[in-house]
N, C-alpha and C positions, 0 to 999 in steps of 0.2 A: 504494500500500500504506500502510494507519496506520500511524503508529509506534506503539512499546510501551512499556507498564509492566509492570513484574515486581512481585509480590506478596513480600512476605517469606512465611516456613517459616508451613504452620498459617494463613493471615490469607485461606485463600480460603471458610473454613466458615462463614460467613454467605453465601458467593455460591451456597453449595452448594444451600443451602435458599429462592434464587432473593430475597434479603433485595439491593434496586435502588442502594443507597450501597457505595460503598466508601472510607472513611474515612483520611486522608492518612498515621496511623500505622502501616494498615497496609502502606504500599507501600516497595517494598528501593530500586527505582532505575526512573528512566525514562529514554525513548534523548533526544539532544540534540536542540537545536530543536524541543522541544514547546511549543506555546502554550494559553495559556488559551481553552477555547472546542473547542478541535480534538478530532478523534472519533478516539480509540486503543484499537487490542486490548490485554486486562488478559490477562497470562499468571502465572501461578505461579510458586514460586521453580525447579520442573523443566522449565520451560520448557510448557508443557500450556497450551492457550487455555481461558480459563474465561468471560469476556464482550467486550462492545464496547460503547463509550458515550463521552457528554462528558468531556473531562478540564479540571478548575476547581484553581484557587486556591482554599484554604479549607480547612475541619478534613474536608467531603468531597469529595474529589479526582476523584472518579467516581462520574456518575450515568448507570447503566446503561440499555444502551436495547434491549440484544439478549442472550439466553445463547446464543445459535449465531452462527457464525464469518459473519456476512452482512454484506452492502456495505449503506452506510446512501445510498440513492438515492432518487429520486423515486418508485420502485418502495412502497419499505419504508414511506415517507411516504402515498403513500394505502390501504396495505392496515393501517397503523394507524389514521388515520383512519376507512375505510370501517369498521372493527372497531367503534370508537367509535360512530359512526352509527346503527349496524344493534343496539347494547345501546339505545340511546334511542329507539329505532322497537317495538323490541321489548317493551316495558317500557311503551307507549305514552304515554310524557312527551309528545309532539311531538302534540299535535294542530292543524289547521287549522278544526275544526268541533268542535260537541259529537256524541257517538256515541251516548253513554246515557244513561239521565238521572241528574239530578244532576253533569252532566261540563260542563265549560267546556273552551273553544279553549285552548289555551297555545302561542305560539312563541317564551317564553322559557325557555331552558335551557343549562346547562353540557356541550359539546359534548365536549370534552379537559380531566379532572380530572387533569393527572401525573402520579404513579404510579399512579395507580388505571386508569387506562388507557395504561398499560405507554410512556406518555410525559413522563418528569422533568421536571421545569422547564417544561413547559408547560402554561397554561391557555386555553380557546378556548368561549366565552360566546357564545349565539347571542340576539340579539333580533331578532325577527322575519326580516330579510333582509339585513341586518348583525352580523358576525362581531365580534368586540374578543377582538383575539390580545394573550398577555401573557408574557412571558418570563421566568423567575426563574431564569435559569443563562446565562452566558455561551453556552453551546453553543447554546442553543435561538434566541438570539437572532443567533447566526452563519448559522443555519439557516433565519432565519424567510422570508426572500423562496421558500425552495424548499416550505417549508408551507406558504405563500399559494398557492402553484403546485397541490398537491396539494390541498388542501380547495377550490379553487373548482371542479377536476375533481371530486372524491368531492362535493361539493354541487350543483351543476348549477346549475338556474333558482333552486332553492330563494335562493342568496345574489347581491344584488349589489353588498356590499362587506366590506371588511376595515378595520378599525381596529386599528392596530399601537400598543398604552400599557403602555410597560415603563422608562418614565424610573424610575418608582419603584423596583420590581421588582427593575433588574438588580446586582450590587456596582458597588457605587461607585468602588472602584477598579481595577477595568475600566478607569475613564477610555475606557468607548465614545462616549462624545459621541453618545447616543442621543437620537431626540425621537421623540413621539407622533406619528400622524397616519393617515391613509389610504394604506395598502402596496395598495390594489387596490379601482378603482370609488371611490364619494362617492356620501353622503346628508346632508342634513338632516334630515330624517325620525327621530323620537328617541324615538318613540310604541310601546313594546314589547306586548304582551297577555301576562298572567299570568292562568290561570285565568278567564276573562274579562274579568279587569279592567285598566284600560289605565294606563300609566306612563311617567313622562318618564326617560330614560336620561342620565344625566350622565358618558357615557362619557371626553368631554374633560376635565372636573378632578373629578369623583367619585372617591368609594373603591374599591376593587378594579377590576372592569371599568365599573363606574358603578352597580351594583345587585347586594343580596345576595341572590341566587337561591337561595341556601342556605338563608333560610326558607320557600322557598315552602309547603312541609306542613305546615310550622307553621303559617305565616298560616293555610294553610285550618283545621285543628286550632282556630284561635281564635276563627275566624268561626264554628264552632260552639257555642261557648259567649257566644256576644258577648249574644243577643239579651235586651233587656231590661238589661242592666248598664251602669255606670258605667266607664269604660275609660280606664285610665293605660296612653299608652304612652311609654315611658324611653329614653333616647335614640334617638328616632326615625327618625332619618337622614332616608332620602324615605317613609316614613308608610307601606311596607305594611303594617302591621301594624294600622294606624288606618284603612287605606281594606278592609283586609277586613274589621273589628269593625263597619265603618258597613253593609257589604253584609249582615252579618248579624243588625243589627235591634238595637243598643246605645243606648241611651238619650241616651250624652253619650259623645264623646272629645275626650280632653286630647291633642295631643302636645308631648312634650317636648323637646329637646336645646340645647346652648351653642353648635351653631353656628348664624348667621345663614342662611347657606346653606342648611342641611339642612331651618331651619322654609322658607324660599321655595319651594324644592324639595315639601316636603309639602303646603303652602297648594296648590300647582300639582297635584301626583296626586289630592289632596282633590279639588279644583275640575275636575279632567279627569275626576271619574265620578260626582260628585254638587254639582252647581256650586248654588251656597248653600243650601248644608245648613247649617240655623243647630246642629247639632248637633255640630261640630267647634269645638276651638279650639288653633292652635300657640304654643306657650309658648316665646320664646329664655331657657334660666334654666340654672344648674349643675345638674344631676341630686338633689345630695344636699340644696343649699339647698331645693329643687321639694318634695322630702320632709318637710322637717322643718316647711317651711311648711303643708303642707296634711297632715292629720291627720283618718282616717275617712271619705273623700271617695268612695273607688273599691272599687267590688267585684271588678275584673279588673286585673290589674297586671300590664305585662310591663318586664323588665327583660333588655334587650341589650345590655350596652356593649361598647365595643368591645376588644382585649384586652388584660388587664389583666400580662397576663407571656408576652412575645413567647420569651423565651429562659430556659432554663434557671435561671440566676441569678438573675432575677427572680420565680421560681414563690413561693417563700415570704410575699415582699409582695404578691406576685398576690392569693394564697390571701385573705388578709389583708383586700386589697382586694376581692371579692368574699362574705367573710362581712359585712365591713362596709355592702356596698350590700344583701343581702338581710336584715340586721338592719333597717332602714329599712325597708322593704318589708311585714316580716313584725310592724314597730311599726304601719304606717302605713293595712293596709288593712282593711275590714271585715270581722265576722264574717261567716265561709260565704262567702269570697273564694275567686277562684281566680288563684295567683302562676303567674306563666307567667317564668320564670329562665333564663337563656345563660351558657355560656362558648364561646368562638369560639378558644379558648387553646391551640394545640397542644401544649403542653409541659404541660399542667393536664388529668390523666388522669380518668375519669369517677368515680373514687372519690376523687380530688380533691376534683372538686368539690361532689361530694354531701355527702364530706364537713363543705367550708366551709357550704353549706345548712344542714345538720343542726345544724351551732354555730351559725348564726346564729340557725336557729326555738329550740334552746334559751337563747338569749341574749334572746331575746324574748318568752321564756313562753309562745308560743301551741302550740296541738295541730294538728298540721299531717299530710297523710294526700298518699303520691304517686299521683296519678290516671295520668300517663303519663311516662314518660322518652324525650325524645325526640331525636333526632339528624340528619346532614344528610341529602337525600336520595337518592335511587337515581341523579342522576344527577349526582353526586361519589361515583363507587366508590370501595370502601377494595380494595386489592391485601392478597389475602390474608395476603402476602409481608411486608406492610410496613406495620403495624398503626401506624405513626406519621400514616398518612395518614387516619386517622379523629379531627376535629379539635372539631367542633361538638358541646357537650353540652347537656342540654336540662331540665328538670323544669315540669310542670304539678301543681302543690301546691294541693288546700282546704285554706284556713285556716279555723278554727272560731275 
């Protein structure tokens, strides 16, 4: 049997409305011997079961995984899963062929976006035939050998491994003494397809799971407009953005970023789908120096960095910091340009940062017209429940 926590008077009306946190101020008392990590029924101050979920250390104490009274088994684990699955099949992200035209293979995707598919704390990234499981909650990662167990049944032949990268991820003071590595199967094989085009995964010390699959519609959205243009791409990371502008018939791409790694990384996806293309060039430079240097160069500018205010506190310098990079941007590129502009910022709401845009173009005097607003894609759902979990914001802007 879990043990419990009891809610104070009044503190269960966010659960009421199926909202997946519950927040440390609002809980009266829990029974003894509870550890961080462990899976406890959340009861009311009259005693009434209202969820079942991780209970963490931190301002949120419970992240919900159930609103009915169920045993969290190997069971619950693949009928979540298979849940997830069957939206990405359906939704047809997953392809292994092109079907129609204009369609390319894709077998990279976001399998388990947490809470968006009714699983907190986890994320679970598919490239090709390799899994990269990642933990953001003590519990999930108490849990993760029995998720491995469950996603290689709900995946079958489709997978024959798992990479378990949650050193970053988990609190630190857990003090879990976690490392990276393979919880199930091994590959060297790092070669994912997006859309048809191929990419090297740096799942080992990469960002998030080693690749931001969260642009994928973008990229394609840019590849549409690449052809014939001159293309800044801004912090680059590993160059999708620059290997779909080249698929799309771009005249010249820059990429850009300050890490070494990320230009090698890019040189590398470059060279794995158009191997000497004299029409690429990776720049290791600061983003803002990169700008202020070059003046009138590009007619498509995209501008991703990476985010600029992780937490509340910092939202205001956030802001700050991204009027100030798209002031650059909206100085720096040619008439009848198109800025293609991110925030990745969860705490930085979409009228945030449209906001900081709109000071920016008028900080810089140009006439500027929104062609799209864009966001991440269908497969990182938002839970309707919990509109925090829509994090990626987007603008594609003419500049006159």
């Amino acid at each position: 049997m879990y043990k419990q926590v009891y809610l104070k008077r009044g503190k269960e009306e966010s659960l009421l409305r199926f909202h997946p946190w519950i927040f440390s101020g609002a809980i009266n008392k829990i029974e003894e011997g509870l550890e961080e990590g462990d899976i406890v029924r959340v009861m009311t101050h009259d005693n009434r079961f209202i969820a079942v979920g991780h209970f963490q250390i931190g301002s949120i104490a419970v992240r919900v995984l159930s609103f009915h009274d169920v045993k969290i088994d190997d069971m619950f684990w693949e009928s979540r899963l298979s849940a997830a699955l069957h939206v990405r099949q359906s939704i047809g992200i997953i392809r292994k062929k092109s079907t129609r035209a204009g369609e390319f293979p894709n077998t990279t995707y976001r399998l388990v976006h947490g809470e968006g598919d009714n699983l907190p704390g986890l994320i679970i990234d598919i490239y090709g035939k390799t899994a990269v499981m990642q933990a953001h909650s003590v519990g999930m990662h108490v849990c993760r050998e029995a998720v491995a167990e469950a996603l290689v049944k709900v995946m079958g032949d489709e997978l024959d491994s798992i990479y378990y990268k949650s050193e970053t991820t988990l609190p630190f003071k857990a003090e879990l003494g976690q490392e990276n590595g393979f919880i199930y199967g091994y590959t060297e094989n790092n070669i994912a397809i997006e859309n048809g085009l191929k990419f090297h995964i740096d799942w080992l010390k990469g960002q998030k799971t080693g690749f931001f699959i969260d642009q994928r519609e973008n990229r394609s959205l840019l590849e549409y407009y690449a052809k014939g243009r001159s293309v800044l791409n801004m912090f680059c990371y590993t160059g999708g953005f620059s290997v779909y502008a080249m698929r799309g018939g771009a005249e010249v791409v820059h990429s850009v970023d300050s890490s070494a790694k990320a230009i090698e990384l890019t040189n590398k996806n470059v060279n794995l789908n158009f191997p000497g293309d004299a029409r690429h060039e990776a720049i290791c430079e600061d983003a803002f120096k990169y700008l202020d240097d070059n003046d009138g160069k590009y007619d498509l500018i995209i501008l991703d960095p990476p985010a600029f205010a992780k937490h509340r506190s910092a939202l205001k310098n956030g802001l700050r910091g991204y009027t100030r990079l798209n002031v650059k941007g909206f100085e720096k590129i040619k008439p009848g340009g198109l800025l293609f502009t991110f925030s990745c910022s969860q705490v930085v709401t979409k009228d945030n940062f449209r906001q900081a845009v709109f000071t920016a173009a008028a900080q810089a005097g140009r006439k500027v017209r929104i062609l799209h607003q864009l966001h991440q894609p269908a497969d990182h759902p938002i839970n309707i429940y919990h509109p925090e979990g829509e994090y990626l914001k987007g603008l594609v802007l003419y500049v006159e």
